[in-house]
KEKOL-945712 format. One record per residue (C-alpha): residue in three letters; x, y, z. Coordinates in steps of 0.02 Angstrom, whole numbers, plus 32768, in hexadecimal, padded with zeros to 4 digits. Layout:
N
ALAXYZ;...
END
This chain:
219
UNK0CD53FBE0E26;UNK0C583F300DED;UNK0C283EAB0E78;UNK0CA23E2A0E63;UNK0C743D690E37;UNK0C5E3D020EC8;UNK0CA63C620EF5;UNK0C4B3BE20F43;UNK0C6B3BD10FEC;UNK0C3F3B64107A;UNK0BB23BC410F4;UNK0BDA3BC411A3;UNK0BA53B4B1218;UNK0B6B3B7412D4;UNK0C0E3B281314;UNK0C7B3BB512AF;UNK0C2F3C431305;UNK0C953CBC135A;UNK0C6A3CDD140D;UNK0BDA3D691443;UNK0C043DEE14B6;UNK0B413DF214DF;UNK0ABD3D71151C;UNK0A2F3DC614BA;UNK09AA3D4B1477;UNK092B3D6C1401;UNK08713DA31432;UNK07F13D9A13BC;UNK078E3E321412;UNK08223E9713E6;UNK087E3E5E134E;UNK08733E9712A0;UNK08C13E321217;UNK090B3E9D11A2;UNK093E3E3B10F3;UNK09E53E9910C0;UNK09ED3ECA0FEC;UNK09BB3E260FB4;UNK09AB3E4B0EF1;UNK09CB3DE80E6B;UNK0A533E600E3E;UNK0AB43E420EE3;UNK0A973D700EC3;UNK0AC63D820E1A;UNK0B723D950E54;UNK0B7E3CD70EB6;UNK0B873C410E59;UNK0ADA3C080E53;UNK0A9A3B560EB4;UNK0B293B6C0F02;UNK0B6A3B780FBD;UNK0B5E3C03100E;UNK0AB83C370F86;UNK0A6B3B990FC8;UNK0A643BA31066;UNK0A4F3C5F1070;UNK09B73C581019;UNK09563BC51071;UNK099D3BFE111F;UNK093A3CBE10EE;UNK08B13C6410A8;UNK08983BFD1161;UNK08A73C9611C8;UNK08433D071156;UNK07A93C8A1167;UNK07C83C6C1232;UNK07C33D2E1244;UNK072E3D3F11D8;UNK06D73CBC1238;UNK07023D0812DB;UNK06D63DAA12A6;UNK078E3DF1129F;UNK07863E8B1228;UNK07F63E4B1180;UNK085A3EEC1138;UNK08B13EE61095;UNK093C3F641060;UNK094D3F710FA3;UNK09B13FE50F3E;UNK095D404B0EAF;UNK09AA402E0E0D;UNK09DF40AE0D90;UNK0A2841170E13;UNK0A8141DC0DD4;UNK0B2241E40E13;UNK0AD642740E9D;UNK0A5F41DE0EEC;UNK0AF0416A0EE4;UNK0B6C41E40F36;UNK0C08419E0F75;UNK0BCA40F30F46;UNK0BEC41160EA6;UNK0CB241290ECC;UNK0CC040870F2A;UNK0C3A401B0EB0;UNK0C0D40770E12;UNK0B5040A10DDB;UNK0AFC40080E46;UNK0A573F990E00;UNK0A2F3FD00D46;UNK097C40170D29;UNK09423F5C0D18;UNK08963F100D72;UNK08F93E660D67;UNK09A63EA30DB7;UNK094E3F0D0E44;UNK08CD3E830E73;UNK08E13E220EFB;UNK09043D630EFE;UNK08783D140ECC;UNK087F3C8F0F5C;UNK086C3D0C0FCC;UNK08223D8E0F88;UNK07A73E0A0FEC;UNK06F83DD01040;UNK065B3E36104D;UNK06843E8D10E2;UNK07493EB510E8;UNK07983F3C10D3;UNK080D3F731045;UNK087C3FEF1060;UNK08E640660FE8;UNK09894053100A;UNK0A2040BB0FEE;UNK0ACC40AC105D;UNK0B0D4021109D;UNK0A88401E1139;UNK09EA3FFB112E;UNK09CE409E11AA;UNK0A0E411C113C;UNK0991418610DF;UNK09074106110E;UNK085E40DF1174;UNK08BF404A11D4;UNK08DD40A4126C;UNK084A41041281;UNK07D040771248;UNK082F400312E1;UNK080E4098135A;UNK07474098132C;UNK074C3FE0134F;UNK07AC3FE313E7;UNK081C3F6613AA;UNK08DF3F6813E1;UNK09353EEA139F;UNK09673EC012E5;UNK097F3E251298;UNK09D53E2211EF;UNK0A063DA91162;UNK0A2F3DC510B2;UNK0AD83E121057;UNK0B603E52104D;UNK0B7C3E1410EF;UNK0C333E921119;UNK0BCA3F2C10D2;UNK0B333F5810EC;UNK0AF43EB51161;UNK0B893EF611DE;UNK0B6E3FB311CE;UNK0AB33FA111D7;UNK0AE83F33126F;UNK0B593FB012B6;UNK0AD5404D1287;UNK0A553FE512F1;UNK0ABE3FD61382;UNK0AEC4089137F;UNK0A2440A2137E;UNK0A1140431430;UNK09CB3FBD13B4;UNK09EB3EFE13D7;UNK0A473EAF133E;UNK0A443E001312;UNK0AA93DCA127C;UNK0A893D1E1243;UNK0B153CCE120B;UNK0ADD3C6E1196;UNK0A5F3CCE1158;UNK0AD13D50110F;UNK0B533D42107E;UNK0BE43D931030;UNK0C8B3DA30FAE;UNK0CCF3D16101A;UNK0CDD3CB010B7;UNK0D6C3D1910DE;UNK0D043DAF10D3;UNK0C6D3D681122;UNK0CCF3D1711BA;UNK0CFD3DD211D7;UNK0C7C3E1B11E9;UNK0C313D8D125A;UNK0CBD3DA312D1;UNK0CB13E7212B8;UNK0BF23E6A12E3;UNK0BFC3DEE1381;UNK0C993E5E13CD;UNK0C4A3EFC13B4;UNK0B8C3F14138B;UNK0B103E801381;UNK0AF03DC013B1;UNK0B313D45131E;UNK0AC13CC01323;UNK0A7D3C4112A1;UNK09D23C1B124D;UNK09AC3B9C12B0;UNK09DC3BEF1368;UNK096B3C60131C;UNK08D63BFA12F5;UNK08F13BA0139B;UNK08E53C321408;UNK08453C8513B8;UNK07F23BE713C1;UNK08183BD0147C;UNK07FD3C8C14AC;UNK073E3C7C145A;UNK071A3BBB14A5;UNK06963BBB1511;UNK06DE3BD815E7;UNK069B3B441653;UNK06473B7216F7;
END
């Protein structure tokens, strides 16, 4: 029931993408980036300085400082440690007792770790929604439209995908961005996500269309 070791894999590229059922782009007026359970527990189980780590962690690290400068809200989801087997619920079937009571284990990659001003949320089922501020706190700020990196990319990255879509909420799951057991597993849940719930896209479709949404219009 432990997270299994992770071997490397090769993150994928823009030209691997499965094919979008929607055109949606993303605005900056109405996007919150939401950085998906990125703890050191979680990375502990990848080989480190290694593909997909790598990537995964420079790609968050680019989009966490475009949103920050353009004034996109940054929301973290991180699971409390120590967790009774009541808080865990059916979790603990299907993974065991979760993050030890550990500051190290539950704290999140150090690269790119919380700002002044973002948002860290409590997190405890495989959404981000579930028994957490994230949808209300999107409502207040009239924002629609959910932009998400982090891990494991075929559990909770897809079902807080799918939950967002179910919420009339916008979805964008970056492909690389995210990572998981495996490419096999990550490949599936790209293809899942662009068939049935949100836009795959990459970091730097991403960074491109922010950028052009907030240039200035000529006369």
């Amino acid at each position: 029931m432990a997270l299994p070791a992770i071997a490397p894999y090769p993150m994928p590229t823009a030209d691997t993408l499965p094919a979008n059922r929607v055109d949606w782009t993303v605005d900056p007026d109405r996007a919150v980036l939401l950085v998906h359970d990125l703890q050191n527990y979680f990375l502990g189980a990848f080989t480190a300085d290694q593909s997909p780590v790598t990537e995964l962690l420079a790609n968050v690290g680019r989009l966490t400082k475009e949103a920050r400068t353009l004034g996109i809200p940054v929301v973290y989801s991180a699971q409390p440690g120590g967790q009774s087997p009541r808080e865990r619920g059916l979790q603990q079937d299907f993974w065991g007792p979760g993050l030890p009571d550990d500051e190290q284990a539950k704290a999140i990659a150090g690269p790119v770790a919380p700002q002044p001003g973002d948002i860290v949320l409590t997190k405890w089922k495989y959404s981000a929604y579930v028994r957490t501020e994230l949808a209300e706190r999107m409502k207040m700020q009239g924002r629609d439209q959910l932009v998400i990196v982090g891990v494991y990319a075929h559990i909770g990255v897809l079902m807080t995908a799918c939950d967002a879509w179910m919420r009339d909420v916008q979805a964008f799951l970056v492909a690389d961005a995210v990572a998981d057991f495996s490419r096999e597993d990550h490949d599936m849940a790209l293809r899942w996500a662009a068939g049935k719930c949100a836009v795959v896209t990459t970091t730097e479709a991403v960074l491109t269309q922010t950028v052009a949404d907030t240039a200035p219009k000529e006369a």
